[in-house]
Every structure is written in C-alpha cells, then in structure tokens.
Backbone as ProteinMPNN parsed JSONL, in Angstrom:
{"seq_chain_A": "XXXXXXXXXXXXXXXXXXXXXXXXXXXXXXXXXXXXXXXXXXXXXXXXXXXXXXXXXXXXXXXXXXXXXXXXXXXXXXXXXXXXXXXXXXXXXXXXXXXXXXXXXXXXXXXXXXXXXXXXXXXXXXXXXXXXXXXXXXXXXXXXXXXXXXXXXXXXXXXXXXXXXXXXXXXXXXXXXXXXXX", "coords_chain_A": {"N_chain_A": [[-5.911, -40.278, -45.673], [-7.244, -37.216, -45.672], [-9.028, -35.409, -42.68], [-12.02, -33.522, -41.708], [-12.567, -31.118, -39.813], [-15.088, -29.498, -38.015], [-14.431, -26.571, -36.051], [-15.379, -24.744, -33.756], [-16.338, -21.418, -31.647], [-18.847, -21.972, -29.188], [-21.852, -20.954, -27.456], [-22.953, -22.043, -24.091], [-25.624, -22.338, -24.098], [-26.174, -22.901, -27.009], [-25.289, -20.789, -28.913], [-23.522, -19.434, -31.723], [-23.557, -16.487, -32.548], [-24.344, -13.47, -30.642], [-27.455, -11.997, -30.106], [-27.116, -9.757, -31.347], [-25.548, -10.191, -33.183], [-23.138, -10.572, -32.504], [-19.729, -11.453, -31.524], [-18.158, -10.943, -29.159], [-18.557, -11.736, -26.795], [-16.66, -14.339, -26.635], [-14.39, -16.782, -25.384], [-11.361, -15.428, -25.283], [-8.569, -15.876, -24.241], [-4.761, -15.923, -23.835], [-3.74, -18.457, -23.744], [-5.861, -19.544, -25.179], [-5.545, -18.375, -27.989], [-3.085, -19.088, -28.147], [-3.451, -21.853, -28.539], [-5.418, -21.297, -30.99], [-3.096, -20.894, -32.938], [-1.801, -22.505, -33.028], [-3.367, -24.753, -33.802], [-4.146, -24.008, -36.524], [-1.273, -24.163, -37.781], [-1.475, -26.787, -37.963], [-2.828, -27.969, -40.075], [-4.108, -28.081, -43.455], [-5.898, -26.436, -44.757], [-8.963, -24.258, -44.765], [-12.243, -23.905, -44.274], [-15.321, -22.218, -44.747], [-18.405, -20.917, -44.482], [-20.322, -18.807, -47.45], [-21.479, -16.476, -46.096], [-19.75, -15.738, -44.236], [-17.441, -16.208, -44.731], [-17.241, -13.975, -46.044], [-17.28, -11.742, -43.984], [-14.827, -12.203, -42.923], [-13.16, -12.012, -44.765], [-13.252, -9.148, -45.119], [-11.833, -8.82, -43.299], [-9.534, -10.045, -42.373], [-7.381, -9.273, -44.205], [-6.058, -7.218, -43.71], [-5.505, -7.318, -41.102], [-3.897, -6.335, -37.976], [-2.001, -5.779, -35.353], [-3.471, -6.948, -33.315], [-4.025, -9.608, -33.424], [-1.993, -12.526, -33.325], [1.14, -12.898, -35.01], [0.996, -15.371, -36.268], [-0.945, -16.244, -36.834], [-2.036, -14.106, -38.517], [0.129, -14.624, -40.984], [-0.899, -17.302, -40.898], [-3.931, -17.464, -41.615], [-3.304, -16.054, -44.183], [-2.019, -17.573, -46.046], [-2.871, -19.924, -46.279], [-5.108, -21.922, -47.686], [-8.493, -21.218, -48.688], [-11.381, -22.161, -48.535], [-14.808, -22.007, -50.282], [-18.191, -22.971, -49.343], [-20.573, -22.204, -50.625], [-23.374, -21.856, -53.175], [-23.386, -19.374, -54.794], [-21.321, -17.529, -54.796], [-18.803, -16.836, -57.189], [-16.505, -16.043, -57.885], [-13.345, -14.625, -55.678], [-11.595, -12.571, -53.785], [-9.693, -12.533, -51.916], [-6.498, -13.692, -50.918], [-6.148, -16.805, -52.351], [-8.214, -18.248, -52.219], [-11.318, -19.977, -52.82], [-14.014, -20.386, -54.517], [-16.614, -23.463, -53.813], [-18.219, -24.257, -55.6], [-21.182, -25.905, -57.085], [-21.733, -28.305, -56.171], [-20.811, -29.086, -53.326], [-20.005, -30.967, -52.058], [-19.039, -33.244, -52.965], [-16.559, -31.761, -54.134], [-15.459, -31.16, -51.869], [-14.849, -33.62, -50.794], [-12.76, -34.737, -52.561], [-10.805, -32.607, -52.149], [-10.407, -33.866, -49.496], [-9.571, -36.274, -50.037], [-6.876, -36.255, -51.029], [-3.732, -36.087, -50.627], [-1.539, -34.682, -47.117], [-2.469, -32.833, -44.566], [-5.23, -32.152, -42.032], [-8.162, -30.659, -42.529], [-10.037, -27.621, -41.707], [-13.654, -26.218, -41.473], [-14.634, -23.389, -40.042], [-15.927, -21.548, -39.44], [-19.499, -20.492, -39.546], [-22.987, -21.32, -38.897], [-24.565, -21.788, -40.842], [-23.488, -23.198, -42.836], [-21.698, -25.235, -41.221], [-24.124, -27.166, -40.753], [-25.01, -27.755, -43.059], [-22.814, -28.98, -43.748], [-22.903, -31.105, -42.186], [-25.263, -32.066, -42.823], [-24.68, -33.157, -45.875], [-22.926, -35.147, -45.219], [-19.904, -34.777, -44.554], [-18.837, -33.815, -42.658], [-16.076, -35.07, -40.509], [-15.268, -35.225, -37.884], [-16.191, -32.548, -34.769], [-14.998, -30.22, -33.15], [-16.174, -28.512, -30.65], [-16.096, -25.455, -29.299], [-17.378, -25.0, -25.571], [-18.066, -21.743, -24.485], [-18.159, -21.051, -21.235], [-20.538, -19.319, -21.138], [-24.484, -18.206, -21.115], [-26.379, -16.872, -23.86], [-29.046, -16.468, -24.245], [-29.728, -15.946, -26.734], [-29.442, -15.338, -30.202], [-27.394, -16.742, -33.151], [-27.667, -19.68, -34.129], [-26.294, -22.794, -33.703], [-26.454, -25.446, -34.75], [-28.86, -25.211, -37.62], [-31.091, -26.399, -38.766], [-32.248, -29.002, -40.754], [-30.864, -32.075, -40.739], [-29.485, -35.878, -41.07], [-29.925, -37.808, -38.139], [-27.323, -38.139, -36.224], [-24.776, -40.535, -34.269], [-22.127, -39.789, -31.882], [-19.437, -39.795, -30.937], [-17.488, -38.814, -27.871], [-14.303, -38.122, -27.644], [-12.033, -36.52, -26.872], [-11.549, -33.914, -24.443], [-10.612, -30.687, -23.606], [-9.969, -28.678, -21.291], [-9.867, -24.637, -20.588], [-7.95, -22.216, -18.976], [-10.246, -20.02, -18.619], [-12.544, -21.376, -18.729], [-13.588, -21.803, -20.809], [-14.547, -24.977, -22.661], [-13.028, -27.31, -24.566], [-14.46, -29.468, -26.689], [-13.82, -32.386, -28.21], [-15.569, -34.513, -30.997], [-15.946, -37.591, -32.241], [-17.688, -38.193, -35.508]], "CA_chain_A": [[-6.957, -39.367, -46.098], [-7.88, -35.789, -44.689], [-10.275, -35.601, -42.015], [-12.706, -32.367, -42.217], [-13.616, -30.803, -38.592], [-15.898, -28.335, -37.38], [-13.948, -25.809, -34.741], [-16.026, -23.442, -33.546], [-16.859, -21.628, -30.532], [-20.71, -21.728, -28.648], [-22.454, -20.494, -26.102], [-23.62, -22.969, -23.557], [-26.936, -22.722, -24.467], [-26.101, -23.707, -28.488], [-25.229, -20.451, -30.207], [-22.592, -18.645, -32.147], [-23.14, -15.162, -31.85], [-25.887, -13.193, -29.912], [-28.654, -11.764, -30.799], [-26.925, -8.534, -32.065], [-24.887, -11.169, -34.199], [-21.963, -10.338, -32.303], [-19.272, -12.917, -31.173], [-17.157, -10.654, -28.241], [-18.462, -13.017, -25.75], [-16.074, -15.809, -26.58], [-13.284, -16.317, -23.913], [-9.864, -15.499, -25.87], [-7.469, -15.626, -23.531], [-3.73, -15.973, -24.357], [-3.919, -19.568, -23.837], [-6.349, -20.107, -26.343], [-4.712, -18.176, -28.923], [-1.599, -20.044, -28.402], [-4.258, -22.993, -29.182], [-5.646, -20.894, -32.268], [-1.825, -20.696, -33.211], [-1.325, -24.206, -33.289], [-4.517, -25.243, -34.529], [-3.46, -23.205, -37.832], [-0.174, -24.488, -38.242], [-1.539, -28.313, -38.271], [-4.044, -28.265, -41.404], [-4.07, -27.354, -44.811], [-6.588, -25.572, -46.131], [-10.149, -23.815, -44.029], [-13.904, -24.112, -45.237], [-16.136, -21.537, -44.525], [-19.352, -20.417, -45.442], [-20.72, -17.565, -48.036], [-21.226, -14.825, -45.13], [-18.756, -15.842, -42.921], [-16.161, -16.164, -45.689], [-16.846, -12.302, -46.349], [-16.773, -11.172, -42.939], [-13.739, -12.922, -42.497], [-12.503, -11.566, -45.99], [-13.304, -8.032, -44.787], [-11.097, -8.328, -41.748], [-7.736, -10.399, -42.132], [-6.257, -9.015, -45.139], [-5.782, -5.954, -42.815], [-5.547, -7.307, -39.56], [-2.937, -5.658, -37.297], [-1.098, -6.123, -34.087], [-4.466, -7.744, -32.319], [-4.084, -10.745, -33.707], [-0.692, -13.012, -33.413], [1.797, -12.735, -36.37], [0.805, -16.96, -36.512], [-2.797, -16.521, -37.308], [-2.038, -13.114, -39.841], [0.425, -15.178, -41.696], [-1.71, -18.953, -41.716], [-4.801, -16.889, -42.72], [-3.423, -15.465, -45.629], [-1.173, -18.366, -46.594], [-3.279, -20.974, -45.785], [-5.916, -22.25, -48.866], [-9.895, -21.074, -47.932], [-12.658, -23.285, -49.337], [-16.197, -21.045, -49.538], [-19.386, -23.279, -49.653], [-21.386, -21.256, -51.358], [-23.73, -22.12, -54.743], [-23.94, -18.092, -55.51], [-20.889, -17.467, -54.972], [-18.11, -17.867, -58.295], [-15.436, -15.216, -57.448], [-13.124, -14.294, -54.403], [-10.558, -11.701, -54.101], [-9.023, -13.186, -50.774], [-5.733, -14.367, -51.638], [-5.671, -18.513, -51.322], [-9.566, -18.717, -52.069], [-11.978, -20.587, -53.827], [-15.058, -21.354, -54.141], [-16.221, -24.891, -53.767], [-19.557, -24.813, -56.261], [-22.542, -26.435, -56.846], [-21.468, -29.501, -55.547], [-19.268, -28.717, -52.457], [-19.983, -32.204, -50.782], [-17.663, -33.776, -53.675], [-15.493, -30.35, -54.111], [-14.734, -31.919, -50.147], [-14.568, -34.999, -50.853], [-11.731, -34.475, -53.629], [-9.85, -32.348, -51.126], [-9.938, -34.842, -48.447], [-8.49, -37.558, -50.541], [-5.22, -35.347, -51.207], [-1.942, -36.284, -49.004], [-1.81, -33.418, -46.501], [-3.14, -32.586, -43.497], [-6.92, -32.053, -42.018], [-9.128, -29.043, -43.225], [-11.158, -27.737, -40.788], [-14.248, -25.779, -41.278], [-14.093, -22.857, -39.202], [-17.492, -20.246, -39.17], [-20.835, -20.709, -40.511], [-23.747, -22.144, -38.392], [-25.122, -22.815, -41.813], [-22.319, -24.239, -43.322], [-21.381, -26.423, -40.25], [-25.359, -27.639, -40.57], [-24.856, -28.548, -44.2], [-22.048, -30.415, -43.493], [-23.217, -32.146, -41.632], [-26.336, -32.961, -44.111], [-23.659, -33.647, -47.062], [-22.073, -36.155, -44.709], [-18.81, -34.408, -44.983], [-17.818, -33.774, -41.447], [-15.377, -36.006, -39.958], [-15.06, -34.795, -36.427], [-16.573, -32.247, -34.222], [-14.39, -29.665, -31.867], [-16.695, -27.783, -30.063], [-15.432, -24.436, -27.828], [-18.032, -24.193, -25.172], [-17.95, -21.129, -23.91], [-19.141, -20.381, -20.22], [-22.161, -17.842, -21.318], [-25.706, -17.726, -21.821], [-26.548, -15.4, -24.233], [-30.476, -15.697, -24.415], [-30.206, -16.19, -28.422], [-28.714, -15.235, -31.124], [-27.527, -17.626, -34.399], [-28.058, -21.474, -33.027], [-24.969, -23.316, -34.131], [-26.922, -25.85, -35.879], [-30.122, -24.675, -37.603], [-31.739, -26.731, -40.204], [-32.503, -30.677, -41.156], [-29.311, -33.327, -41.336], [-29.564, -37.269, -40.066], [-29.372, -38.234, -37.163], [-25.719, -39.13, -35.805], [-24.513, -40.503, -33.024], [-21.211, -39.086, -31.888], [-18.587, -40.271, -29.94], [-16.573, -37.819, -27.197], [-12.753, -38.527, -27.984], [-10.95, -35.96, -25.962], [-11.732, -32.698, -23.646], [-9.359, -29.758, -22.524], [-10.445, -27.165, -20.302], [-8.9, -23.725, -20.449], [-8.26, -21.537, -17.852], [-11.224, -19.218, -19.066], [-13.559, -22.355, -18.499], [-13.869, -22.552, -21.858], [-13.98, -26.082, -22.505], [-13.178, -27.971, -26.023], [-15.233, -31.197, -26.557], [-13.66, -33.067, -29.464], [-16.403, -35.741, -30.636], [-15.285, -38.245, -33.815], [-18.615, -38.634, -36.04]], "C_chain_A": [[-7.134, -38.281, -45.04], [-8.745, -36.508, -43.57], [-10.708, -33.852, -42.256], [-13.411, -31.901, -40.962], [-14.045, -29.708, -38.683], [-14.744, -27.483, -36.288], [-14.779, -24.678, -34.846], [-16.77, -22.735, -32.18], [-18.418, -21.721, -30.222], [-21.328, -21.759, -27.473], [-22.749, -22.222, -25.488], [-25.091, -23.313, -24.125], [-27.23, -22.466, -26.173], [-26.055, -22.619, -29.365], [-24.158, -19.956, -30.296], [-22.039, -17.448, -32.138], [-24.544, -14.853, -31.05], [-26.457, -12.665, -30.794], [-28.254, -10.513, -31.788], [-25.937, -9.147, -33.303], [-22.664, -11.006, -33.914], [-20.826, -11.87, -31.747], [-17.838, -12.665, -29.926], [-17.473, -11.161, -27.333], [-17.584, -13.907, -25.697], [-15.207, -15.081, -25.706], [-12.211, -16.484, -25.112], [-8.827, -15.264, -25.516], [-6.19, -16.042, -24.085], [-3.406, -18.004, -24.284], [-4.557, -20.279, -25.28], [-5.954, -20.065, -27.878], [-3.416, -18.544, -28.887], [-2.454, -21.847, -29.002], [-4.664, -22.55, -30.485], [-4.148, -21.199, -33.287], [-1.41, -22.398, -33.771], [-1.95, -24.861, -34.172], [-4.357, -24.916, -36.285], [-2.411, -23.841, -38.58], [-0.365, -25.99, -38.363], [-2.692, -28.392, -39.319], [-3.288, -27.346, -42.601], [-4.68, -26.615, -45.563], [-7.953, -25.045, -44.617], [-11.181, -23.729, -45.083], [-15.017, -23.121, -44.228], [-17.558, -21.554, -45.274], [-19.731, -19.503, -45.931], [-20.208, -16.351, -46.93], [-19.799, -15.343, -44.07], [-17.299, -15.824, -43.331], [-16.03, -14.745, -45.898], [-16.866, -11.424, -45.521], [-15.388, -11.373, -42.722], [-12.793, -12.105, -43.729], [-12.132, -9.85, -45.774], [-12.059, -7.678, -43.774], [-9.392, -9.033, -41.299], [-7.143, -10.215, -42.993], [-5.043, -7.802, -44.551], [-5.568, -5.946, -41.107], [-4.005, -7.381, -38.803], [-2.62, -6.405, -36.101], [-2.478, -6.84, -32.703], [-4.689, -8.863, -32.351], [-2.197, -11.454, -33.582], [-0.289, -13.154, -34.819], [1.498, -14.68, -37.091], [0.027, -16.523, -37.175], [-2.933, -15.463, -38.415], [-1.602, -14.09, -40.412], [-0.431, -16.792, -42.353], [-3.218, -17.978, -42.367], [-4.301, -16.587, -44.23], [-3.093, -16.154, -46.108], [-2.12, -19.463, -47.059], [-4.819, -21.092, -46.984], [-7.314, -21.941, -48.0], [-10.44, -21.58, -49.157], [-13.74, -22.446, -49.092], [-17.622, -22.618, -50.042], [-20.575, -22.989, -49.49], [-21.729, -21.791, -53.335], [-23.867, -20.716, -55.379], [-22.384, -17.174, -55.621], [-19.465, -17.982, -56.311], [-16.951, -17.057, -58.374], [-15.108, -15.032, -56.148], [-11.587, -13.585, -54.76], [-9.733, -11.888, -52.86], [-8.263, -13.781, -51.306], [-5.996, -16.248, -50.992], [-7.242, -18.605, -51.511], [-10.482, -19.489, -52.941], [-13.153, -21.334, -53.538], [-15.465, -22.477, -54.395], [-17.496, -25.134, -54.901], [-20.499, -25.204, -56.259], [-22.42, -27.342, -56.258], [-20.224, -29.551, -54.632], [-19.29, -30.304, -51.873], [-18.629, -32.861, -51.928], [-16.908, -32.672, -53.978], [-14.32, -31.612, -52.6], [-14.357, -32.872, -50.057], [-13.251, -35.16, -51.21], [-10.374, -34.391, -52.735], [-9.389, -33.109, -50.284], [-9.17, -36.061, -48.752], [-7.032, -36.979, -51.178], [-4.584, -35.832, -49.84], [-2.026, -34.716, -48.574], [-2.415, -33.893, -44.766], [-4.373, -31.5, -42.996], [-6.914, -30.96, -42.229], [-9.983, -28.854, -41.918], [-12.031, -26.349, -40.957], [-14.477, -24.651, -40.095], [-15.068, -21.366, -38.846], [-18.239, -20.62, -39.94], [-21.934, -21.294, -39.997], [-24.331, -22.825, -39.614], [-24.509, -23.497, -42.764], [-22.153, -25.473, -42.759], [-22.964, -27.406, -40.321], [-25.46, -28.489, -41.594], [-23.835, -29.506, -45.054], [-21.666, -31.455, -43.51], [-24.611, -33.389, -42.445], [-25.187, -34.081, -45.158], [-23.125, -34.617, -46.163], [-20.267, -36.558, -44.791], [-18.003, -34.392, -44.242], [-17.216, -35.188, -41.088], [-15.438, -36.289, -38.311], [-15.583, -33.34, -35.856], [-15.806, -31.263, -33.313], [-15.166, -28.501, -31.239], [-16.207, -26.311, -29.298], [-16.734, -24.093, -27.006], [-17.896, -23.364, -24.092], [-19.043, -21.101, -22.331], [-20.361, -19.069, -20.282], [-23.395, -18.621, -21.581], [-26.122, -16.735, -22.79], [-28.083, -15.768, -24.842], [-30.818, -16.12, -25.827], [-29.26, -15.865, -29.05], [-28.533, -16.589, -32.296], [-27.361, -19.334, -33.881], [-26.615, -21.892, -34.357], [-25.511, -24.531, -35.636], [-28.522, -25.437, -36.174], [-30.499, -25.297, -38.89], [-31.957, -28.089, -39.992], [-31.225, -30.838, -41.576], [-30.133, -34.768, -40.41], [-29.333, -36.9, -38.776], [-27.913, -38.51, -37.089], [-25.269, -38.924, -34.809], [-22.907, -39.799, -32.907], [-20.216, -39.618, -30.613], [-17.356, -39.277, -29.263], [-15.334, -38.505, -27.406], [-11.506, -37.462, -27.134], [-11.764, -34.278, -25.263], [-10.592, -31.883, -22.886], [-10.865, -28.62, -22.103], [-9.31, -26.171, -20.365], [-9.216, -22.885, -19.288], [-9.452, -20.913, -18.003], [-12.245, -20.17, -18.692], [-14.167, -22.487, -19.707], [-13.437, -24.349, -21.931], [-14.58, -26.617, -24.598], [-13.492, -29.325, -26.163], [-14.865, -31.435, -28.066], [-14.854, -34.437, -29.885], [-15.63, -35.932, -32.505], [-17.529, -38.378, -34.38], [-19.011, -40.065, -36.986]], "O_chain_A": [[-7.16, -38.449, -43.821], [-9.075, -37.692, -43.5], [-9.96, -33.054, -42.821], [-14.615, -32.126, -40.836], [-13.496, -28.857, -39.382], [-14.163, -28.344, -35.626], [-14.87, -23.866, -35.766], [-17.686, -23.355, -31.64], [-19.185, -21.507, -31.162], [-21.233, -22.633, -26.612], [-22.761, -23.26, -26.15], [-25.505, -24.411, -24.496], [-28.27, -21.952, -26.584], [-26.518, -22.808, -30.489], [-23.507, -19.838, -29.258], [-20.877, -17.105, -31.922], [-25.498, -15.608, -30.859], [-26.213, -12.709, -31.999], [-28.89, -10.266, -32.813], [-25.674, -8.452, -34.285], [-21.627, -11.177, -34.555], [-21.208, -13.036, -31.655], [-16.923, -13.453, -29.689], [-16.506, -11.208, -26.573], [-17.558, -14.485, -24.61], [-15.069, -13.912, -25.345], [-12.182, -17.5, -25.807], [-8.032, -14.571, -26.153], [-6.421, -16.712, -25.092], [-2.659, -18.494, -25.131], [-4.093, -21.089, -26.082], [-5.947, -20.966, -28.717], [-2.67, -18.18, -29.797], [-1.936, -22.703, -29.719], [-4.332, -23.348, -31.362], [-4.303, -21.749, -34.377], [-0.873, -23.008, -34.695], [-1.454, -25.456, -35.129], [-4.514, -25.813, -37.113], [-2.508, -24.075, -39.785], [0.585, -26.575, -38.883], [-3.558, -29.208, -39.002], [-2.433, -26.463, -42.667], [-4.355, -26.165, -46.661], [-7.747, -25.543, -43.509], [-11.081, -23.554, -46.297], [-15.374, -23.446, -43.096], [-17.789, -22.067, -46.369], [-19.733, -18.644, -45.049], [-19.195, -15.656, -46.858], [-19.198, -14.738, -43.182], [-16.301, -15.559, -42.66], [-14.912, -14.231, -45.948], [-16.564, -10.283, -45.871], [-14.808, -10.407, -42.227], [-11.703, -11.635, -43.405], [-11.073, -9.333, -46.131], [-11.517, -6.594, -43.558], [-8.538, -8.752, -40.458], [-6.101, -10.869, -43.01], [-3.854, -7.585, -44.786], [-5.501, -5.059, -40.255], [-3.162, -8.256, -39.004], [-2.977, -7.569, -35.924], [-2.274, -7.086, -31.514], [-5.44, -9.385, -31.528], [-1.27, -10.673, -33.796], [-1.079, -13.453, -35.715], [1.811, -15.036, -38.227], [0.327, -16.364, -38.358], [-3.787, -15.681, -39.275], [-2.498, -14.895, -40.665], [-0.559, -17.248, -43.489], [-3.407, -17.911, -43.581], [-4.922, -16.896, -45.247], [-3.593, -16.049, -47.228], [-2.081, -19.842, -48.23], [-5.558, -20.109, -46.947], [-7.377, -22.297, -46.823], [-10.109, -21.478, -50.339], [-13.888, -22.029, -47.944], [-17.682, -23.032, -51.199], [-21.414, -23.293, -48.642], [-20.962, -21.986, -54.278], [-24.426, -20.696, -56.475], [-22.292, -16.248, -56.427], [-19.136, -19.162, -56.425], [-16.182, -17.558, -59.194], [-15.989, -15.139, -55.295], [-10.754, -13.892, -55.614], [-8.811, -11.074, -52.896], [-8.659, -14.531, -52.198], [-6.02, -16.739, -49.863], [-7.638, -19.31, -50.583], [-10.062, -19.502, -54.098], [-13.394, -22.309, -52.824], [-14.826, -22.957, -55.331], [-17.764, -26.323, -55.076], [-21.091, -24.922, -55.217], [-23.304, -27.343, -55.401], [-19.074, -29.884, -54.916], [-18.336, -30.636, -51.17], [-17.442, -32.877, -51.6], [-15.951, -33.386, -54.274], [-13.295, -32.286, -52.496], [-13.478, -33.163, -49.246], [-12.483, -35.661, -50.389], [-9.446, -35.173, -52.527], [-8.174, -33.223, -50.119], [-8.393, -36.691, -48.035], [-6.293, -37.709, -51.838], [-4.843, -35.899, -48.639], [-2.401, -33.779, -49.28], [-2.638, -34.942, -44.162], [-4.489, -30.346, -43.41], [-5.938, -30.211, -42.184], [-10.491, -29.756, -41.252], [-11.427, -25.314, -40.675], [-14.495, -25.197, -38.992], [-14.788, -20.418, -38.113], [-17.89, -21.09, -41.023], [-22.168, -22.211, -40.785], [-24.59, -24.027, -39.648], [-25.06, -24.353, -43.455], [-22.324, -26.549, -43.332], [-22.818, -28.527, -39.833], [-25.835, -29.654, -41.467], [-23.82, -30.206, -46.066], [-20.921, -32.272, -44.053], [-24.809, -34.598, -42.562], [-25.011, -35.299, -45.129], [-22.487, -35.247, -47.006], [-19.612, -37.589, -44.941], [-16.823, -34.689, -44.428], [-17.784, -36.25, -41.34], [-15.617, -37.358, -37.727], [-15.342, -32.578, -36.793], [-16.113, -31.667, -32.192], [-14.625, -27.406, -31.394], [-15.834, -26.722, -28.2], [-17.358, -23.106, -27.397], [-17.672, -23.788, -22.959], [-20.274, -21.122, -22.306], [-20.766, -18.212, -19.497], [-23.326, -19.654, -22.247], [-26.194, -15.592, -22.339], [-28.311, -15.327, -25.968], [-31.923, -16.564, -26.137], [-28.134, -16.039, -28.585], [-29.447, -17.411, -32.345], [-26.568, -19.649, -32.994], [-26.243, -21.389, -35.417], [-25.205, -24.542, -36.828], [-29.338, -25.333, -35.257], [-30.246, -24.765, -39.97], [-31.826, -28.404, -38.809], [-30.571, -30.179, -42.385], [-30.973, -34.74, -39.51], [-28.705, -35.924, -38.364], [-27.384, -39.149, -37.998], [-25.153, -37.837, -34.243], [-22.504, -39.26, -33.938], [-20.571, -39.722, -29.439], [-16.385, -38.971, -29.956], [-15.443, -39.726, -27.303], [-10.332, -37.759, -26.912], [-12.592, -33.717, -25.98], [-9.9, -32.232, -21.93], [-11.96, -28.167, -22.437], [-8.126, -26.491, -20.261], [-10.304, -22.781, -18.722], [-10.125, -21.453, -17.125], [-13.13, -19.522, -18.133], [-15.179, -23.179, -19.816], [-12.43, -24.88, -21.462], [-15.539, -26.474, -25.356], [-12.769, -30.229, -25.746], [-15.43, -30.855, -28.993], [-14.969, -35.329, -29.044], [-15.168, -35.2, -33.38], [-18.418, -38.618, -33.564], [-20.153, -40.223, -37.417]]}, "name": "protein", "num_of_chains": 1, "seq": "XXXXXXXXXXXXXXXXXXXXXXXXXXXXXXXXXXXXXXXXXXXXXXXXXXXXXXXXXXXXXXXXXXXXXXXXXXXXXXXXXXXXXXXXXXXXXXXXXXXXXXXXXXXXXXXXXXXXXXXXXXXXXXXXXXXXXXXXXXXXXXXXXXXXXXXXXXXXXXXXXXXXXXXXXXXXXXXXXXXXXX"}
C-alpha cells in the first residue's frame, strides 16, 4: 500500500510563507534540488490544496531554465490530486480533483500498486489531512529563519497524534529534514 507524506518546507518558528505570503526565504541550494529531483522521481502522483494547486498551476506549465529539467518534466508528467470541495475542473495537464470526499478519493489512491504520493503545499490542506487521518508520514524542511509570521503550517483542529522521528538529514544550508512516521 501507498504511504501519503507531507513535504514541506517551515520556518523555525512554524510557518510556510511570511507575512507578505511569500516563500523566498527557503534555503534552495543545489543540494536540495538534487533532493527535490529525487524526491520527484520516487512517487506517483502529488496532493495539493485549492490555492496552492493554482499557484502552482500558474507557474510550472511555463517554467523555464530556473528550475531543473527533473522537476519541469515530473511536474507535468507526474498525476496532481487537488483537495478542494469547490473545485470540479483543472486545466493542468495530469490533474484532478479529489471531491467531496477527498479522505476516501486518498484512501482509493493509496491502495493502488505504485509508489508513495506526497502532499506537497497547503498549510490547510496538510491540516486537513491530518484531521481526515490520511497522512502517513511527516517530512518536515526546517528552515534556519524566523520570519515573525506569516501562514502557520498547521492552522485549524485535528486529534491529537503522537509522532515518531524516523530519520534526519541536514543540508549544507542548515536546512534540516525531520522525517516523523505518524
């Protein structure tokens, strides 16, 4: 069976972007994107949420020589899941939205032969998730910053759950990736 992680980066002090909703703080050094690169080429499909699916939609159908020819090609190739109830169209090739009922949409997916999905922008996606009891695992990026505020990674009501650390890299950047299993 699939597993279904979170990757996403966050400030030290628990958010996504800052306050201007920006997200050029993260450390993306060539390291990491040889980790983005990889990370890509071992799953099958990405799960976003509503806005983050149409930022995202806005910006890699067209994305040029700033990005590695890996991460153009698995974006576009590569199946996107939106969970979104308002959404019922997507013009992103490879997309689809997951419906009223994304927790079994996910479910479905995850019981397919293949390899893991991983959720990949959305503080309020990754939040409702975690409600739906969907996530599997956890990969954190926390970045070395403060940034004061901005969108809190998780922001809403889910259970409790405990969480168990399962592996940690450090990158040169001092970003560091905390894998936890849920």
């Amino acid at each position: 069976m699939k597993r279904l992680f979170l990757h996403i980066n966050v400030s030290v002090d628990g958010y996504i972007t800052d306050p201007e909703g920006d997200i050029d703080w993260r450390f993306a050094d060539q390291e990491f994107q040889d980790h983005i690169d990889a990370l890509l080429e071992s799953i099958d499909g990405m799960v976003f949420g509503r806005a983050a699916f149409e930022q995202l939609a806005g910006y890699w159908p067209t994305a040029g020589d700033e990005v590695s020819a890996t991460q153009r090609r698995r974006m576009h190739e590569l199946p996107k899941y939106v969970m979104s109830r308002t959404l019922r169209v997507t013009e992103w090739h490879n997309s689809y939205p997951l419906g009223d009922d994304p927790a079994s949409a996910l479910d479905t997916l995850k019981r397919q032969d293949g390899r893991d999905l991983a959720l990949f922008a959305g503080g309020r996606a990754a939040t409702a998730a975690i409600g739906l009891g969907v996530l599997d695992q956890l990969r954190l990026v926390v970045n070395p910053v403060l940034l004061g505020g901005g969108t809190p990674l998780f922001n809403g009501e889910y259970p409790r759950r405990d969480l168990r650390l399962t592996d940690t890299r450090r990158f040169a950047s001092g970003a560091l990736l905390n894998t936890y299993d849920l």
